[in-house]
N, C-alpha and C positions, 0 to 999 in steps of 0.2 A: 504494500500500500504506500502512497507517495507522501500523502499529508500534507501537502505541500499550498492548502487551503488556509485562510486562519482560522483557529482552534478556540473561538472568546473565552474568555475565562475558564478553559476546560470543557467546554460546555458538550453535549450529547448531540450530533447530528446525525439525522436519520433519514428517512426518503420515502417517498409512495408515486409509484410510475403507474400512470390510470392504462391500462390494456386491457378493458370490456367491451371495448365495442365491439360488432360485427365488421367495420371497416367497408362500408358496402361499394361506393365511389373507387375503389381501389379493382373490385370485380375479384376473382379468382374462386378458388375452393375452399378457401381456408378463411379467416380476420386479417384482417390486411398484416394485424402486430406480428403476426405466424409469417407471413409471406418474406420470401428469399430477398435480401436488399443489402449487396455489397457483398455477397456471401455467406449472411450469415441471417437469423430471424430477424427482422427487426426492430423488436422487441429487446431483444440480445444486446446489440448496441449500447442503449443508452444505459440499460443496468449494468453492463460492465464498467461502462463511463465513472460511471457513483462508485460501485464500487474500487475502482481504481482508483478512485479520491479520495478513499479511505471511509468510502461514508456507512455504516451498519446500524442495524437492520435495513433494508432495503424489501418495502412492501409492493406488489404486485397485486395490480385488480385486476382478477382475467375473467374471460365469459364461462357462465356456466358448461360442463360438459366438456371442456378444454383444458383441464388439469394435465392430462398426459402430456397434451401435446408443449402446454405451455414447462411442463415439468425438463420436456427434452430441448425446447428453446433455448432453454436459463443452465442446463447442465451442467457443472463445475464453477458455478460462480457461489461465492461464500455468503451465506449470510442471507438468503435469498427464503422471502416469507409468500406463498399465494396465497389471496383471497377472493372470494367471489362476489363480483361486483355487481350493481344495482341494476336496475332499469334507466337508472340516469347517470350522467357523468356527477354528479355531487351527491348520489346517494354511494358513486362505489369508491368517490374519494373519502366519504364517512364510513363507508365500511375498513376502509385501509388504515384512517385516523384511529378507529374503534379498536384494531388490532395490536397496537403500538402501545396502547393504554395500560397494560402488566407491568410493561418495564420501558415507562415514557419517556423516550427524549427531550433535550430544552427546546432544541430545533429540527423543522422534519424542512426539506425540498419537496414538492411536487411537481412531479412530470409528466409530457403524456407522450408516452413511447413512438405517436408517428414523428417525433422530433428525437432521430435518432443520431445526428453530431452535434454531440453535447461536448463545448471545448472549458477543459478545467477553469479556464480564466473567468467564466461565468458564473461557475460555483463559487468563485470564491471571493467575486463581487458580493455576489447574495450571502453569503455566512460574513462577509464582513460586516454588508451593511445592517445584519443584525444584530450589531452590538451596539445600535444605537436607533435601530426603531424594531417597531411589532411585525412588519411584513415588508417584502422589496420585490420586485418583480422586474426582470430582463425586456426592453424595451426598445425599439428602432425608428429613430424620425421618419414619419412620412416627406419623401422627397418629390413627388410626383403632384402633378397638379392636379386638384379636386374640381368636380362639376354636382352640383344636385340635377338628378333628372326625371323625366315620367312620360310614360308611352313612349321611350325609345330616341326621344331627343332631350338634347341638352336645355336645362331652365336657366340656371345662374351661377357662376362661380363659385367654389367654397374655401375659406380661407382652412389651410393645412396649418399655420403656426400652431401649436399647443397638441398636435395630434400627435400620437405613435401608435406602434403597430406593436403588437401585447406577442411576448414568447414565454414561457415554460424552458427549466424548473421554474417553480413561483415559491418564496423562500417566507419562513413564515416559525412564529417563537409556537412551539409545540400546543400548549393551554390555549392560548388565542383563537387557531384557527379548529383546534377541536369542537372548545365552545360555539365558536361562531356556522359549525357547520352542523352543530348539535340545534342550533337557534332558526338556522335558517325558514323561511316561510314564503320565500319566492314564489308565487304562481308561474310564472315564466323556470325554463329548466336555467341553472347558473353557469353562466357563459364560461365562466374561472374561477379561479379560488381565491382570487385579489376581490373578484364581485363579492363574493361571499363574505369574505373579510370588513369591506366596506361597509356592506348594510350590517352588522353588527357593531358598527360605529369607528373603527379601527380604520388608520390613518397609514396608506401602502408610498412604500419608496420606488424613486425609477432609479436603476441600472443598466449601464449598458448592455446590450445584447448586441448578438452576433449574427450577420447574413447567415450562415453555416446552419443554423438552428433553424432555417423554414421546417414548415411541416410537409411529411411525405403522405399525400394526399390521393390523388389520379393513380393510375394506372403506370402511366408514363413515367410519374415520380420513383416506382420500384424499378422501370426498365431503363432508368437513366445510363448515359453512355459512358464507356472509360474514359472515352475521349473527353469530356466536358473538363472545366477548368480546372474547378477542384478535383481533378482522377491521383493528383497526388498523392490522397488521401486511402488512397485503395489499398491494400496489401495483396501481395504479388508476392508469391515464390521466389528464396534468394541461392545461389549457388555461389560453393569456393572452391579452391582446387588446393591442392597440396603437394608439394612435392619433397622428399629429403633424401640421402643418400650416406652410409656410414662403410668404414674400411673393414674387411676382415681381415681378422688378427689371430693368433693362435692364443690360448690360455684365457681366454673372455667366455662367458655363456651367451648363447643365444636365443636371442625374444625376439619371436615376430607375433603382431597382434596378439600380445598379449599373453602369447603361448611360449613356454622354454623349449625349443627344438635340439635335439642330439645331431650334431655334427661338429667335425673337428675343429673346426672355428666358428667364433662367436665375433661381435660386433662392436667395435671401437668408439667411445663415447661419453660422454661429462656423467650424464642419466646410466640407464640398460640399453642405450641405442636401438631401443626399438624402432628400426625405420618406418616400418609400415603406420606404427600410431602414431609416428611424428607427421608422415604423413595427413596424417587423415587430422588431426589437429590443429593444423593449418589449415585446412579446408573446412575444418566450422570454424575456425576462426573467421577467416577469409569470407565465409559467407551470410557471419554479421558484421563486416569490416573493425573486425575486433584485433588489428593486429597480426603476430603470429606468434611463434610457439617460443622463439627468442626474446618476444618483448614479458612474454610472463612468466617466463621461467628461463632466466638467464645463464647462460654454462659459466660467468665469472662466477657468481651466488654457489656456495659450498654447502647449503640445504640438498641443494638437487645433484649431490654427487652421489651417482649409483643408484636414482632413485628409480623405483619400477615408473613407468612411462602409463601404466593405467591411471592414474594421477593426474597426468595431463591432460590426461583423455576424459574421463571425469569432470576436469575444472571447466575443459572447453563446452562438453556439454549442460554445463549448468550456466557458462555465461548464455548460451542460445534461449538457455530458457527465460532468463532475465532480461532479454531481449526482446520477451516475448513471442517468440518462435518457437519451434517443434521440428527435431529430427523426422525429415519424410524417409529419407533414404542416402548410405550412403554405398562408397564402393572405391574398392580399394587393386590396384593391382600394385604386383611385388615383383620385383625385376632381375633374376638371378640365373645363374648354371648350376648351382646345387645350396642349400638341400632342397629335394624334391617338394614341393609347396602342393603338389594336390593330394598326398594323403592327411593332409590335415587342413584343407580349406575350411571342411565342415566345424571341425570345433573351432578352429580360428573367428568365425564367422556368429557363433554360439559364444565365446568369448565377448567379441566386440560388440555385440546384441546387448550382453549382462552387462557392459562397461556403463553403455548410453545409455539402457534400461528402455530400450524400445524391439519389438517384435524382429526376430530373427532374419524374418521376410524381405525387411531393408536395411537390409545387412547383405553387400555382395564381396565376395574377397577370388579375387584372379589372381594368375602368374603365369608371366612369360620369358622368356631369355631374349638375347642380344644377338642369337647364334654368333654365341662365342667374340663379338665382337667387342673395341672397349672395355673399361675398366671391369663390369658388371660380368663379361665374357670372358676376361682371363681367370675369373674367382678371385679378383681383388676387394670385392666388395659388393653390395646389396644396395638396389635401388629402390625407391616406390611415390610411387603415387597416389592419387586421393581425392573423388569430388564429392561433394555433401550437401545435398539440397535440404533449408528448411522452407515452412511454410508457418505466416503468420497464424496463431491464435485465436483466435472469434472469441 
């Protein structure tokens, strides 16, 4: 978690993401918050957002009868509460509020899931500006020039000074907006939770908001193009390579991936000179531009003399994961005249699988020779290389 919000005096923030509607304008099979957008549910999105910002519990109003599915939306995120939301948008943000009530926070965010890039800087407008009023809300000047109109033409000009265009989360001291949605008595359904707040007498702040934060609406809006401005924002599978090379020597052991192999020589090195996981640790390095296997583990540094090289392999897999990425697959080939490398590819490969702690499956491990040509051809030594694709996290 980043934290990296402010914290008022210690205080508890917490969150309710409204995803009960049907989503109908969007079309498809599913609620639109279910529906595929960026890769991922897009619902998913923005309760990752919160939670990445440290923020917990993190409550969910989803539609009746959609617990499974919204169960497999939200999968691996911490902290993550359903509840089943109303007939209205402010009866299933009071059933979320209702939920929280055991073990209340000082401040809860409200959000509504079709606004699924939620940029931290937002959140921590809104938690700051609550340490000095009751509610604040994300806000964007109307820029556009206004007309009243009826039966399809224009009547008269309308002045835009004093207007904005209202965005979610909408940020709010926990008792206040409980009360006030506890109090509510709107005939009309409540547009927002700033409304709601209002007519209970409660005095809301503007915040900057952010373009980024529109709501995903139409149909269009989920089939937007990579191409569009913001595609920067996309995650896209990242690939590194690797390459290393160590001398044989005579009175050394030798490790390849991980494995102690019986032959007369073994491989010359600061570490165990495993070439192959040198290798391959460059190549996740390489494929979160994290570096390489020298910048982290230096041959001057007398820690790593003689150290086994799963180590390395180990650290590189855990920077990927702080990354935010995930081993898809990687693959190794090893570049030698002897010793024979394919009666032991399979545990090699079951090794390096146990290292990264991901399925054996993307785990590939080859070897080929130089015919004899070159350093790797006279038996002077052991090549290899190594490429390792991950892919972002949802």
């Amino acid at each position: 978690m980043n934290h990296t919000f402010p914290d008022p005096a210690g205080k508890r923030v917490a969150a309710v993401v409204v995803a009960a509607g049907q989503g109908l304008r969007a079309g498809g099979s599913v609620p639109k918050q279910f529906a595929q957008w960026r890769g991922a549910p897009l619902v998913r999105h923005s309760v990752k957002r919160m939670a990445d910002a440290g923020i917990a519990p993190i409550v969910v109003a989803i539609p009746e009868n959609w617990r499974a599915t919204a169960e497999e939306s939200l999968a691996g995120i911490s902290d993550v509460r359903l509840v089943a939301g109303g007939a209205t948008r402010q009866l299933s943000v009071r059933a979320a509020l209702e939920a929280l009530e055991a073990d209340a926070p000082d401040l809860v965010l409200i959000h509504d899931a079709a606004r699924p890039d939620l940029p931290e800087s937002v959140i921590a407008a809104l938690v700051e500006a609550l340490t000095r009023h009751e509610a604040a809300i994300p806000v964007l000047p109307v820029v556009d020039s206004l007309v009243r109109g009826g039966d399809g033409m224009m009547l008269e000009p309308a002045r835009r000074e004093g207007l904005y265009r209202v965005q979610t989360p909408q940020a709010f001291r926990y008792p206040v907006i409980l009360a006030a949605h506890r109090a509510w008595q709107g005939e009309a359904e409540a547009g927002d939770d700033a409304q709601v707040a209002v007519a209970a007498g409660h005095a809301v702040a503007l915040v900057q908001g952010e373009e980024r934060l529109r709501k995903v609406t139409f149909a269009s809006d989920l089939r937007e193009s990579d191409l569009q401005e913001n595609a920067v924002t996309i995650p896209y599978p990242r690939t590194g390579s690797g390459f290393d090379v160590h001398r044989l020597v005579p009175g050394e052991e030798l490790w390849l991936c991980g494995l102690r192999i019986d032959h007369t020589h073994g491989l010359s090195g600061h570490s165990d000179a495993d070439v192959a996981i040198h290798a391959l640790v460059d190549a996740l390095l390489g494929s979160i531009a994290a570096g390489d296997i020298g910048d982290h583990f230096p041959p001057s540094d007398a820690r790593w003399k003689g150290a086994s090289s799963d180590r390395f392999l180990a650290h590189a897999a855990e920077l990927v994961a702080q990354s935010g990425h995930a081993i898809a697959h990687v693959d190794v080939t090893i570049i030698c005249e002897a010793p024979k490398i394919g009666p032991h590819k399979a545990t090699m490969r079951a090794r390096l699988a146990e290292i990264l702690a991901i399925d054996i499956g993307r785990v590939s491990v080859k070897a080929t020779t130089t015919e004899r040509l070159g350093m790797t051809g006279r038996g002077e030594g052991i090549a290899a290389q190594a490429v390792a694709t991950v892919v972002p996290v949802q």
